[in-house]
C-alpha positions in Angstrom: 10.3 24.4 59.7 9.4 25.2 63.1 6.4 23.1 64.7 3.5 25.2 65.5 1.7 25.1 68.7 -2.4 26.4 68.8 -3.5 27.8 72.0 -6.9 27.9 72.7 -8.8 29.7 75.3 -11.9 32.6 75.7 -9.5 34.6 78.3 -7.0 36.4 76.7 -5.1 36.4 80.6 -5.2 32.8 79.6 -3.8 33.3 76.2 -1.1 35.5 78.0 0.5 33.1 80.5 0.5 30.0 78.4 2.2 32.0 75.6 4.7 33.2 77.9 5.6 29.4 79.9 5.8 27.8 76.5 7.6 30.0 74.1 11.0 29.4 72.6 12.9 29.5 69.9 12.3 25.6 68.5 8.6 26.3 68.3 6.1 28.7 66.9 3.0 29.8 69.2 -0.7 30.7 67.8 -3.4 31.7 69.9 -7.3 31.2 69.3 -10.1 33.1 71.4 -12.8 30.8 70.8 -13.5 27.3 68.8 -14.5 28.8 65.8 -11.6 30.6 65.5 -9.3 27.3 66.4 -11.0 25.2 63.8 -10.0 28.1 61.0 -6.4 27.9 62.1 -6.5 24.2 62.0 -7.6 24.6 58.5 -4.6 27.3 57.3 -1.8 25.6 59.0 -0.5 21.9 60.5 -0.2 21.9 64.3 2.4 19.9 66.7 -0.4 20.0 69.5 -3.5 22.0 70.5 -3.9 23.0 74.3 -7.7 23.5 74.6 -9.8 25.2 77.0 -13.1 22.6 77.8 -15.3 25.8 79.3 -15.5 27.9 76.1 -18.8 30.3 75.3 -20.4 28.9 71.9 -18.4 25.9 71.4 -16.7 23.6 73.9 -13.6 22.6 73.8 -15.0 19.3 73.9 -17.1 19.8 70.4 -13.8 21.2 68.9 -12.2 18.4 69.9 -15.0 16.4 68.1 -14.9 18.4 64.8 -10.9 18.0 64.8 -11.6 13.8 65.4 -13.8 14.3 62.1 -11.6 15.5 59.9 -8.4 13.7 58.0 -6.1 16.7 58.3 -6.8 17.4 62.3 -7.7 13.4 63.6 -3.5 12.7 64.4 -3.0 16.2 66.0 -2.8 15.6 69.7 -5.1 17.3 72.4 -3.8 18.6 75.9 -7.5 19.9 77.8 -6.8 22.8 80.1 -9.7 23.5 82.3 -10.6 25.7 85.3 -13.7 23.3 86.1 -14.5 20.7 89.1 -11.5 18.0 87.7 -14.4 15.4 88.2 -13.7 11.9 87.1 -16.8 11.7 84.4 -15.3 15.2 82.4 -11.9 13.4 82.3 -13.2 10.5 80.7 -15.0 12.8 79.0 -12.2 14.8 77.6 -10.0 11.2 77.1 -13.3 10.3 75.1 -12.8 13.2 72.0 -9.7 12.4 71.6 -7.2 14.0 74.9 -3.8 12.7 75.1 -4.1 14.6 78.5 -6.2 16.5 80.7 -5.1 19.6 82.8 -6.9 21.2 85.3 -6.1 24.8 86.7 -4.2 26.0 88.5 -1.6 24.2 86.2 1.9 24.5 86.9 4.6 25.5 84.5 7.2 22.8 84.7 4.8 20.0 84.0 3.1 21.9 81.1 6.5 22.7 79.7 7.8 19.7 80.4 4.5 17.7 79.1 4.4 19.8 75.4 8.4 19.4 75.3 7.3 15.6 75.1 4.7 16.1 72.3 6.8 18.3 69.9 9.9 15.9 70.3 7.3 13.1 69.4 6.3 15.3 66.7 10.0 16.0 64.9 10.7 12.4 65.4 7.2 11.4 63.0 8.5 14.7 60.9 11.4 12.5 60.5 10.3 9.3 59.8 8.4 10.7 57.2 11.0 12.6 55.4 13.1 9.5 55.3 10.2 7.3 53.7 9.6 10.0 51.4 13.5 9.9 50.1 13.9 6.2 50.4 10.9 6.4 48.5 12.2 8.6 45.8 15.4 6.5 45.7 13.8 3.7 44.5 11.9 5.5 42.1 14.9 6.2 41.0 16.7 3.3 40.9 14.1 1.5 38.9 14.5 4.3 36.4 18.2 3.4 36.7 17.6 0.0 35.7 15.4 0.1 33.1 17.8 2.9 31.6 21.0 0.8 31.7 19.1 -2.6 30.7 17.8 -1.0 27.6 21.4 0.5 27.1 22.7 -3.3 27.5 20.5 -4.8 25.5 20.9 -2.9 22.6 24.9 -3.9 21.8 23.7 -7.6 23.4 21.2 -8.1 20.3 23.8 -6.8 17.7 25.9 -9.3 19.0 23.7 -12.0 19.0 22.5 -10.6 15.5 26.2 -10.5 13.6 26.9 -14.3 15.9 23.5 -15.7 14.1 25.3 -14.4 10.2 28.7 -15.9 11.4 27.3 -19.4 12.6 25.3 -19.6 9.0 28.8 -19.8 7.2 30.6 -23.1 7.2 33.3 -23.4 10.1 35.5 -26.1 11.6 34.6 -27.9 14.9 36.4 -25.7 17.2 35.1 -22.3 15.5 31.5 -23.8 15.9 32.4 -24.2 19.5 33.5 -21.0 20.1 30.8 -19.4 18.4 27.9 -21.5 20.8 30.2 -20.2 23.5 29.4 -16.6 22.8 25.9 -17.2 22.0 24.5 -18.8 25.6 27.4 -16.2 26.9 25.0 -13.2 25.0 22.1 -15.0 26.3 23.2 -15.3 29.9 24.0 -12.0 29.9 21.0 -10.8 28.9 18.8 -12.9 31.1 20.7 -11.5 34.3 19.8 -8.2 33.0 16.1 -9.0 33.0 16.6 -10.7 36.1 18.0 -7.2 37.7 14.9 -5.3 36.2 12.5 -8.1 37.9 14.3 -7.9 41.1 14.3 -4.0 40.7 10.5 -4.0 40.0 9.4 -7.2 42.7 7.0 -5.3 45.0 8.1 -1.6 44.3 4.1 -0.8 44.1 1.9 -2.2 46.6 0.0 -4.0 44.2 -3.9 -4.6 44.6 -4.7 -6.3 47.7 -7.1 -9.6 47.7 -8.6 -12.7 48.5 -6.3 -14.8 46.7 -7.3 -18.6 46.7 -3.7 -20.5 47.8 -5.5 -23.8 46.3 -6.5 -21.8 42.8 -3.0 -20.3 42.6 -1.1 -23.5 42.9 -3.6 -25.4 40.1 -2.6 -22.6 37.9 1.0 -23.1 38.7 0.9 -26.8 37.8 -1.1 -25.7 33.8 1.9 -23.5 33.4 4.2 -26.0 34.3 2.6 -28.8 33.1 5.4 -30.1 30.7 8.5 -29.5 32.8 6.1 -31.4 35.7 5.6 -34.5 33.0 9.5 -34.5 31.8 10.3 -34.6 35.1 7.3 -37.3 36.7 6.0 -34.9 39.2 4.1 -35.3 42.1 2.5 -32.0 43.7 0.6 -32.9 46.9 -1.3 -29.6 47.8 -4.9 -29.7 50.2 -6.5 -27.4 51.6 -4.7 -24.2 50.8 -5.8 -21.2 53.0 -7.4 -18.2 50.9 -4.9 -15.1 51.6 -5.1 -11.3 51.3 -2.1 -11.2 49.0 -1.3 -9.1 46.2 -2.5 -11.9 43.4 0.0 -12.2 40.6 3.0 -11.8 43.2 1.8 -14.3 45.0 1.4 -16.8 42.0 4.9 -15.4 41.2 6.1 -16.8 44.8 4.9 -20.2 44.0 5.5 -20.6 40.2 9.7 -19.9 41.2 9.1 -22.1 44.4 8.4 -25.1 42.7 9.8 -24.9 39.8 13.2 -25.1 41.7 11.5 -27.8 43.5 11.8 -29.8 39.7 14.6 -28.3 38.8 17.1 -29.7 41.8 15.1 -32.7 41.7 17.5 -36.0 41.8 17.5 -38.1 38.9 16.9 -41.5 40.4 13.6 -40.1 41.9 10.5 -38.6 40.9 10.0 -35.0 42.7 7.4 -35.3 45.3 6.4 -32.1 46.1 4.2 -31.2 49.5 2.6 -27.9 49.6 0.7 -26.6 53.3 -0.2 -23.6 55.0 -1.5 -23.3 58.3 -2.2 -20.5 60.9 0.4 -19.0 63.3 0.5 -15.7 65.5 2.1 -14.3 62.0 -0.4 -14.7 59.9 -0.7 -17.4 57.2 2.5 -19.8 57.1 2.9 -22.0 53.9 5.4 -24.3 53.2 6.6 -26.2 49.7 8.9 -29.0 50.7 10.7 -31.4 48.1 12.6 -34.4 48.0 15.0 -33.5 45.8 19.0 -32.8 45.9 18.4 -30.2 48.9 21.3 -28.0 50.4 24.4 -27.5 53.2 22.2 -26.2 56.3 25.3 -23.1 56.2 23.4 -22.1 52.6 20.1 -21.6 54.5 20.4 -17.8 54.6 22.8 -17.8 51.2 20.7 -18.7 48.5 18.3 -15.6 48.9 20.9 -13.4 47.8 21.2 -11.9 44.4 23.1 -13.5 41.3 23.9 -16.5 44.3 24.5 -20.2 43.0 25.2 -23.3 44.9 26.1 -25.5 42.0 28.8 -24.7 38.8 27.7 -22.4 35.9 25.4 -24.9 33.2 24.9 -27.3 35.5 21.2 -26.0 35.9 19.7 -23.1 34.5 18.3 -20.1 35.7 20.2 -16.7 36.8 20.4 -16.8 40.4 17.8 -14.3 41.5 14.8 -15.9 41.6 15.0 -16.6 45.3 16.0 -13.1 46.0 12.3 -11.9 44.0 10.5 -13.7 46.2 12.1 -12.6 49.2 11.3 -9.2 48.0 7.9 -9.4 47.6 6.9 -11.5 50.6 9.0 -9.2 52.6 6.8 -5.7 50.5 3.8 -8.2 51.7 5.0 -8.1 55.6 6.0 -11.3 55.6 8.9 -13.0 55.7 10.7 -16.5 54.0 13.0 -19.3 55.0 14.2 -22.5 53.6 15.7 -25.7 55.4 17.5 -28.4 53.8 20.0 -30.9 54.0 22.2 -32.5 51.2 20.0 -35.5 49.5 17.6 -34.7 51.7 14.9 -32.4 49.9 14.5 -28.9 50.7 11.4 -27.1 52.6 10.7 -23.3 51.9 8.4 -21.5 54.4 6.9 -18.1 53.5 4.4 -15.9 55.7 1.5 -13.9 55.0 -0.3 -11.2 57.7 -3.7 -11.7 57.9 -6.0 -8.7 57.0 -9.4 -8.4 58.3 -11.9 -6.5 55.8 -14.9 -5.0 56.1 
């Protein structure tokens, strides 16, 4: 669709030239005697740019130029003034003041005006753009979340009548080795059908934007430790967590950020020694920075950037638990949140994860 240009001026010689410097075939021009009948066009159709006359019988161009600033649909739509008056310095800074991205005075040439709205409509298809290519990458993961949830129900369903004629086979007698095989294919049924809630989690982490708050850091990670309170006693836990900062955070992602990061801080704990685990935040030019660092069985510095990726493992299959993605939710949602995550580590030397958070002012 062609973007539409609104002329405006009380002269219709006026009217004339500008229509003839500016036409072409990339654009479509519409004219407008006076303000009144600017501010109906503005209503009936979307505009690339308005070029305004300031010196205009009834309404000014300058209390058009208000109305349009008052209004959702017209606020974005940029203003070139195009006036015959005295170019004194007070109506420019009037003119910049409702809202001009320029301001023309008479006699105006017809490169520069060409040249200037050339600028303008170009800036124009490149927003049209951007917005078309949200819009389908929205739709795409609409779509793919759809997708998932379609083929994980389809998974599931032979998954639990496998699990279901397994559980009637182990309740008959067997020999050693048949017992065997048969736990084999049971954690194997269950493996598979964790990873296939893992892909819907993964699919799901952050594809709304969730309800924005004041989320208490220092509150989130008590809540963690209740919900992990017996994996932290098996294990002898220490979590060493002051003075949190409160963030504007989307509240049950966020507990789900820390719940996963230190739960892995137990999990790869080292047998010999208790987990210590040393929670902080503090403020940077990012935002909020927090960081959950362990002393537990750590990781090769080369892994750094690894271990976010989906369905990634540093250690053999059944050594520890968990399906590989966990990492790569987090990532996800600090990353939906405008932030962004890291880890450092060294082998036997613990591990530290960093996450940021923007700040948000409200009212």
């Amino acid at each position: 669709m062609k973007p539409h240009i609104l002329l405006v001026d009380d002269r219709p010689e006026n009217l004339l030239s500008l229509s003839a410097w500016l036409e072409g075939d990339d654009r479509t021009i519409v004219t407008a005697a006076s303000g009144n009948e600017a501010l109906s066009a503005l209503v009936k159709q979307d505009f690339a740019l308005v070029l305004l006359d300031v010196q205009m019988p009834g309404m000014s161009g300058f209390e058009v130029a208000e109305l349009m600033r008052g209004s959702a649909r017209t606020r974005e739509v940029p203003i070139i003034f195009v006036t015959a008056g005295d170019p004194k310095k007070a109506n420019a800074l009037t003119g910049y003041g409702a809202g001009a991205v320029d301001y023309l005075t008479k006699p105006v040439s017809p490169e520069i005006l060409a040249s200037k709205v050339d600028v303008f409509l170009r800036m124009y298809r490149q927003r049209a753009e951007i917005a078309r290519q949200a819009e389908v990458i929205d739709m795409r993961n609409r779509e793919l979340e759809d997708f998932a949830r379609v083929v994980a129900h389809d998974l599931k369903e032979p998954l639990r009548l496998v699990a279901s004629f397994l559980s009637l086979i182990a309740a008959n007698p067997h020999d050693e080795r048949e017992t065997e095989y048969i736990a084999f294919a049971v954690d194997g049924s269950k493996r598979m059908a964790d990873r296939i809630d893992a892909l819907l989690r993964y699919a799901r982490a952050g594809q709304d934007g969730g309800n924005i708050e004041r989320v208490p850091l220092q509150h989130v990670v008590e809540l963690v430790e209740h919900d992990l309170s017996v994996a932290i006693g098996e294990a002898g836990a220490t979590i060493d967590a002051v003075d949190l900062p409160a963030v504007d955070a989307d509240r049950g992602a966020v507990e789900h950020v820390m719940q996963n990061l230190i739960a892995n801080a137990i999990k790869f704990s080292v047998p010999e020694r208790p987990p210590v685990i040393t929670i902080r935040g503090a403020q940077t030019d990012e935002g909020w920075e927090v960081s959950v660092k362990d002393n537990g069985i750590g990781f090769p510095v080369a892994y750094a950037e690894r271990i976010f990726k989906v369905f990634t493992r540093l250690h053999a299959q059944g050594k520890y638990e968990g399906t590989g993605i966990g990492l790569a939710v987090c990532q996800r949602i600090v990353q939906r949140h405008g932030g962004r995550i890291w880890a450092e580590g060294a082998p036997d030397q613990g591990a530290t994860f960093h996450f940021t958070l923007p700040r948000v002012h409200k009212v």
